[in-house]
C-alpha positions as CSV (number, residue, x, y, z in Angstrom):
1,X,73.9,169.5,-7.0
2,X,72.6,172.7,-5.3
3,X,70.0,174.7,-6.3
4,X,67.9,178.2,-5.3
5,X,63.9,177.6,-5.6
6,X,61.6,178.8,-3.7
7,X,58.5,177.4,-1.4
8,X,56.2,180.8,-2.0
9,X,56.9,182.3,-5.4
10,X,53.3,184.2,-6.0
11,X,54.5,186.3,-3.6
12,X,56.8,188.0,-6.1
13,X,53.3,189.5,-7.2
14,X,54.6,192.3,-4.3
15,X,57.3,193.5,-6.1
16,X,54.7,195.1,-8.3
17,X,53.3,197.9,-5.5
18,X,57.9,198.3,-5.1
19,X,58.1,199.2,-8.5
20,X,55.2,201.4,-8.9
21,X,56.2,203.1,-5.6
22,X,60.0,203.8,-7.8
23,X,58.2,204.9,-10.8
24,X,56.5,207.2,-9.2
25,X,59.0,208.8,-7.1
26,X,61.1,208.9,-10.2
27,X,58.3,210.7,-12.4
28,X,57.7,212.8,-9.5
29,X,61.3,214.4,-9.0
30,X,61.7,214.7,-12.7
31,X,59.0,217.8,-12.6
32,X,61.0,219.1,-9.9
33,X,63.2,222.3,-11.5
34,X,64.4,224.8,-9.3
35,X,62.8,228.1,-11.5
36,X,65.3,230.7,-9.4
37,X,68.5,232.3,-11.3
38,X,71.1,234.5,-9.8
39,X,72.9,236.4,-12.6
40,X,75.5,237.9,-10.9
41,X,76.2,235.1,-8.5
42,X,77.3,232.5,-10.8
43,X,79.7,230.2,-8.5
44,X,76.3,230.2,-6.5
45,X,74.2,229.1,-9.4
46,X,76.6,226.1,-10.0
47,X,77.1,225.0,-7.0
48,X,74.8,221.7,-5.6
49,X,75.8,220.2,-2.1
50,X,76.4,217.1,-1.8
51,X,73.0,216.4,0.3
52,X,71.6,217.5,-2.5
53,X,73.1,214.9,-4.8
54,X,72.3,212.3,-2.2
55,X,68.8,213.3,-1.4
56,X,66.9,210.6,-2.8
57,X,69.0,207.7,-0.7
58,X,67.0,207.5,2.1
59,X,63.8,206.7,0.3
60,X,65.7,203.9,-2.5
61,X,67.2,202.4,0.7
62,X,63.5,201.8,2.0
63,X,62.7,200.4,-1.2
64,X,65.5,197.9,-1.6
65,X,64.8,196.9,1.8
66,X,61.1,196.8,1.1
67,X,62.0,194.0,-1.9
68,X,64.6,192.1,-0.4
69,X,61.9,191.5,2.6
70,X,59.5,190.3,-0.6
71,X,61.8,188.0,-1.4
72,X,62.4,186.7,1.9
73,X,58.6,186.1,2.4
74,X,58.7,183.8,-1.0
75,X,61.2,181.6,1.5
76,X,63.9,181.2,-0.4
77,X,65.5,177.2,-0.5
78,X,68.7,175.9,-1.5
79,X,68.3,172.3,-2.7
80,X,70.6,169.2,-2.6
81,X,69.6,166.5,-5.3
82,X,71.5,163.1,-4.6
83,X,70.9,160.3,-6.6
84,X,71.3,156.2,-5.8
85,X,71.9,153.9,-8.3
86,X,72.0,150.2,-7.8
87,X,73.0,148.2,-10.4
88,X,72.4,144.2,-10.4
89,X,74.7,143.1,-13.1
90,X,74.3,139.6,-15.0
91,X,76.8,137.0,-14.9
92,X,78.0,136.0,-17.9
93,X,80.2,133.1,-19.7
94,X,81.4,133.1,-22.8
95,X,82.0,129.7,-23.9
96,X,83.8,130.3,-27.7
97,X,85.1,127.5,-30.4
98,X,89.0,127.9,-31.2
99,X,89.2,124.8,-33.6
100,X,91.2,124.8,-36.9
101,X,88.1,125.5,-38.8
102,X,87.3,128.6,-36.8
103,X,90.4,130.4,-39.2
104,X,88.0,129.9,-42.5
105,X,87.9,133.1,-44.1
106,X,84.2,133.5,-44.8
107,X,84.9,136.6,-41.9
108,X,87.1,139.5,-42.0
109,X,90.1,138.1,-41.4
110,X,88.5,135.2,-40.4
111,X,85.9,133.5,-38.0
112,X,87.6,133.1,-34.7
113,X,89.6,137.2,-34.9
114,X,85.8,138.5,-35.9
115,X,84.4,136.9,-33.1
116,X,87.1,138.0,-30.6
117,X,86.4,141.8,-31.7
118,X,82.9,141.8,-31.5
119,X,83.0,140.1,-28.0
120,X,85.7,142.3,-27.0
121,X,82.7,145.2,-28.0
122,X,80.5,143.4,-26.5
123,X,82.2,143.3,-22.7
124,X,83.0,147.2,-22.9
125,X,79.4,147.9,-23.1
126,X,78.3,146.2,-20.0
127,X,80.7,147.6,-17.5
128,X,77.9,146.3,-14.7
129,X,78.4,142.4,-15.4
130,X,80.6,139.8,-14.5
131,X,81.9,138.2,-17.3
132,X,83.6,134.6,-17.6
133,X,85.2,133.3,-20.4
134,X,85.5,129.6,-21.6
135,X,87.7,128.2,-24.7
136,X,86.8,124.8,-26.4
137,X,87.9,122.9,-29.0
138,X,88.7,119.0,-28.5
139,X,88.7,119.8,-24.7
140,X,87.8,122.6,-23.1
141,X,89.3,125.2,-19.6
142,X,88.6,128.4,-18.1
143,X,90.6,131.0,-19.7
144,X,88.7,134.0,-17.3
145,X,86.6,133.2,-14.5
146,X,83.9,135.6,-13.7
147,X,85.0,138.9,-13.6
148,X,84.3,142.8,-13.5
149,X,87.5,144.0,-14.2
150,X,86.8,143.7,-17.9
151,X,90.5,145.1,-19.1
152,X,91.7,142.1,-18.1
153,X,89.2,139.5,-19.9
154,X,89.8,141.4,-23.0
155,X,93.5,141.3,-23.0
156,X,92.9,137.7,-22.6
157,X,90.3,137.4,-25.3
158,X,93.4,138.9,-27.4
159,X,95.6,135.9,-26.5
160,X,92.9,133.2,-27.8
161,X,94.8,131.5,-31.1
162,X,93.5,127.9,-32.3
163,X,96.0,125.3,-31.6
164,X,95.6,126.4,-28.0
165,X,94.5,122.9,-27.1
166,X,93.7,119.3,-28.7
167,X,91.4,120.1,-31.6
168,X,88.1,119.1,-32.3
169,X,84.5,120.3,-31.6
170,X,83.3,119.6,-28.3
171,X,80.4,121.7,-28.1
172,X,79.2,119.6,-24.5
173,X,82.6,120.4,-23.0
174,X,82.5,123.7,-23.6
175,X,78.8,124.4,-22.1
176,X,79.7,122.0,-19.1
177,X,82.3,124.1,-18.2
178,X,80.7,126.9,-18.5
179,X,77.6,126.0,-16.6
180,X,80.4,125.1,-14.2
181,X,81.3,128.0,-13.7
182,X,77.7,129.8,-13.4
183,X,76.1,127.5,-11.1
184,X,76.7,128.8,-7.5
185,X,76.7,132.3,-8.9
186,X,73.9,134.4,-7.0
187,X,72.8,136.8,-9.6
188,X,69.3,136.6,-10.6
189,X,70.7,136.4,-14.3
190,X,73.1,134.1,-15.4
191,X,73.9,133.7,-19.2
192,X,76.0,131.5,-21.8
193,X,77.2,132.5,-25.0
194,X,78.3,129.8,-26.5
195,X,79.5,130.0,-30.0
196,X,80.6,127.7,-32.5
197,X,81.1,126.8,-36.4
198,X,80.9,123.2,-36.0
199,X,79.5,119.7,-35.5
200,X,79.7,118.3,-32.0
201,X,82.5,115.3,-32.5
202,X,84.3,114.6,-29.4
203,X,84.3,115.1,-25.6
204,X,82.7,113.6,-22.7
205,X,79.7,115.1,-22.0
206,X,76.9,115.6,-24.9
207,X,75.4,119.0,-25.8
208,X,72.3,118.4,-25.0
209,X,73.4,116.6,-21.1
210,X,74.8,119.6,-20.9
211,X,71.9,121.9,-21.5
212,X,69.8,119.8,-19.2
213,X,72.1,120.7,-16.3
214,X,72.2,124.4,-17.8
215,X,68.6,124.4,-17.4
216,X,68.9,122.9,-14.0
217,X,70.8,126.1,-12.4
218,X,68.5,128.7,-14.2
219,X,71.1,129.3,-16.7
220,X,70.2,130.7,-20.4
221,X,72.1,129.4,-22.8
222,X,72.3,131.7,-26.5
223,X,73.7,129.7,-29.1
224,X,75.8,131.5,-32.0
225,X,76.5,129.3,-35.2
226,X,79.3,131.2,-37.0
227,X,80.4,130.1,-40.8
228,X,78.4,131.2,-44.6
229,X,76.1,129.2,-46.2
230,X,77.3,126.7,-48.4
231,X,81.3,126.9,-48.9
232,X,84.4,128.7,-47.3
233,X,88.1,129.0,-47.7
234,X,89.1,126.7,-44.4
235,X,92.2,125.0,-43.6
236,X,92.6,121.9,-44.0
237,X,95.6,119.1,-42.9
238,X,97.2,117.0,-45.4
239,X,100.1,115.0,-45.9
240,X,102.1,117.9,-47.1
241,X,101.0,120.5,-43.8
242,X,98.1,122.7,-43.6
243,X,96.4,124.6,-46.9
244,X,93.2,126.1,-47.6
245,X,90.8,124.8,-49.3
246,X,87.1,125.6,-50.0
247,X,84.9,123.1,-48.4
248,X,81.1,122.6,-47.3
249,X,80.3,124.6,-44.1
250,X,78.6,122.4,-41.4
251,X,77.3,123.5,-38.3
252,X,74.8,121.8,-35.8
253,X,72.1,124.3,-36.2
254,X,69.5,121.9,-35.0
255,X,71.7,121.1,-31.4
256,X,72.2,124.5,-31.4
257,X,68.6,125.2,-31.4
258,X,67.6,122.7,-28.8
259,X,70.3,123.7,-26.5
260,X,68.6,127.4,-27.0
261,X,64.7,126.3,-26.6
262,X,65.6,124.0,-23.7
263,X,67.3,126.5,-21.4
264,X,64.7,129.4,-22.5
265,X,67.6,131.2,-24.8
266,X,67.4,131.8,-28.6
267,X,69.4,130.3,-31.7
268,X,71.4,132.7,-34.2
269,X,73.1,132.3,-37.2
270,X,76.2,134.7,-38.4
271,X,76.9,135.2,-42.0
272,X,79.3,137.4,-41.9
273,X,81.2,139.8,-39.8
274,X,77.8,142.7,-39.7
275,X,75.4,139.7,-39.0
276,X,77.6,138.9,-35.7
277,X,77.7,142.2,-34.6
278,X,73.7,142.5,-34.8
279,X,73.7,139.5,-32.6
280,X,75.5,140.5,-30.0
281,X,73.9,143.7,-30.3
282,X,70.5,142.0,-29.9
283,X,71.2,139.7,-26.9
284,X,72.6,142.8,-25.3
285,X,69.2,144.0,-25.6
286,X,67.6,141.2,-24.3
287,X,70.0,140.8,-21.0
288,X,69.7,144.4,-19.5
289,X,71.0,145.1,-16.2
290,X,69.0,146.0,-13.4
291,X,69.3,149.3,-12.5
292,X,67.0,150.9,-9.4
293,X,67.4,154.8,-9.1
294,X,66.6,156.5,-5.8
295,X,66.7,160.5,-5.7
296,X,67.1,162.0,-2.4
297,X,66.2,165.7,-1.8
298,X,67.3,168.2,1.5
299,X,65.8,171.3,0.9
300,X,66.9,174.5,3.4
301,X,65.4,178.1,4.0
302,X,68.1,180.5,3.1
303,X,66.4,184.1,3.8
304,X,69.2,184.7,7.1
305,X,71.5,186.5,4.6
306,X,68.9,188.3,3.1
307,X,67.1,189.4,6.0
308,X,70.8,190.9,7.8
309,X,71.2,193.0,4.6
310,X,67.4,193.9,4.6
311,X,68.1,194.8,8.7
312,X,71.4,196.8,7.4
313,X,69.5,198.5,4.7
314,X,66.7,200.0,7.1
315,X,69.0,201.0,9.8
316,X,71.0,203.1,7.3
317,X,68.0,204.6,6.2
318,X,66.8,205.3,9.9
319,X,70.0,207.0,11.0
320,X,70.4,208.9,7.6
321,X,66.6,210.3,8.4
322,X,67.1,211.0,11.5
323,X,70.7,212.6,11.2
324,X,72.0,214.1,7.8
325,X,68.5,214.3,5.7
326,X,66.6,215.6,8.7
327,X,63.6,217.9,7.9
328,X,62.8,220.3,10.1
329,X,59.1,221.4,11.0
């Protein structure tokens, strides 16, 4: 962005001696009245000539030319401000639970939909990150690598459903994969989400194996456990299909915890839909982008213009003297 400053600007303080030079040229011609009348030449007696009219040019031309040179001498500078920013993003995974018992409907309109919008919030306020995103259940894939072009991983978040694979809860899959999937990253940051409302029951690799390894690559791990306390409305599978039944919530809070503590993340616990959305608003605290700022700054004299029209100003004065308002001795 340009700008007009100026490297001297005390000596505006000369301006003052111009415009007490104007003041009193101006009180001075007003006590100037011509005292003579004519009374029987009245075409005469209303008659002024046009040097008259212009009579005080020569001396306002000076005195423009007088203040435009003032403000030449305070060295007047355009400025151009540019401004770097660097921006070292975090890579992130989100490693999220799509079992049957994420569709309880202790959320609004139930656990796994709540946790897709408020992750979905989530990636649209970090537009400097790559963000990954890993799906488990009884097995767990890749459903995004890492990526910036967050559109994308949110229209994918929006095609997450349970039934998507095998069920079950295989909280050490899902990590593993995920700290798959951070390892060779080069960021100086690299975070997991993982979140879940269950028990580790199946799947090759244990939670805490996979922390270990988490740990290993200088991953953090933050560890969401999503369900109310006590009961909820969950499905459940009978003989007769699927219904809804209230049963006891159970969720690994002590795993969850260790996994946290070992790879130097932190342990939360969402209630309901506002308590989720405070904990992603928290760790988006704690996991701020790097961003350096550099200002650069060109400044350049611009009096040239200034000092033509000043030039212009006193030659027109000069020749007006010395031609069309010249006094004779």
């Amino acid at each position: 962005m340009w700008k007009i400053s100026f490297a001297n600007p005390y000596l505006f303080l000369l301006l003052i001696p111009v415009a007490a030079l104007l003041i009193w040229y101006l009180l001075r011609n007003s006590k100037l009245h011509p005292t003579l009348r004519v009374a029987a030449l009245e075409p005469i007696r209303n008659h002024h000539s046009w040097k008259i009219q212009l009579r005080h040019l020569v001396y306002f031309l000076r005195l423009a030319a007088l203040a435009i040179i003032v403000i030449i001498l305070a060295r007047p500078q355009s400025k151009n401000n540019q401004r770097n920013v660097n921006t070292e993003g975090i890579d992130i995974v989100m490693a999220m639970d799509i079992s049957s018992s994420m569709l309880a409907k202790d959320f609004t309109p139930d656990r796994l939909d709540a946790s897709k919008e408020v992750a979905s919030q989530f990636i649209s306020g970090r537009p400097g990150d790559r963000i990954g995103l890993v799906i488990f259940s009884g097995e767990s894939f890749t459903q995004c690598p890492l990526t910036t072009d967050h559109a994308v991983l949110i229209n994918l978040f929006k095609d997450i459903k349970c039934g998507m694979i095998e069920d079950g809860t295989a909280i050490g899959m899902g990590l593993a994969t995920a700290v798959t999937r951070l390892k060779d990253s080069q960021a100086k940051s690299k975070v997991i989400i993982l979140l879940t409302d269950g028990v580790n029951n199946t799947g090759s690799v244990a939670p805490i194996t996979a922390s270990e390894i988490a740990k290993t690559f200088g991953i953090r791990v933050y560890t969401i456990g999503v369900g109310t306390m006590g009961k909820a409305l969950a499905p459940i599978q009978t003989n007769f299909g699927v219904v809804f039944d209230y049963v006891p919530v159970e969720i690994d809070e002590a795993i969850l915890k260790q996994i946290a503590n070992a790879t130097g993340g932190k342990y939360f616990r969402a209630t309901d839909n506002e308590k989720l959305k405070s904990i992603y608003a928290e760790i988006d605290k704690l996991e701020k982008s790097i961003i350096e700022v550099t200002d650069f700054t060109k400044r350049f004299d611009e009096y040239f213009a200034l000092a033509i029209v000043a030039g212009i100003l006193l030659l027109i004065e000069a020749l007006a003297r010395l031609t069309i308002f010249k006094t004779i001795p």
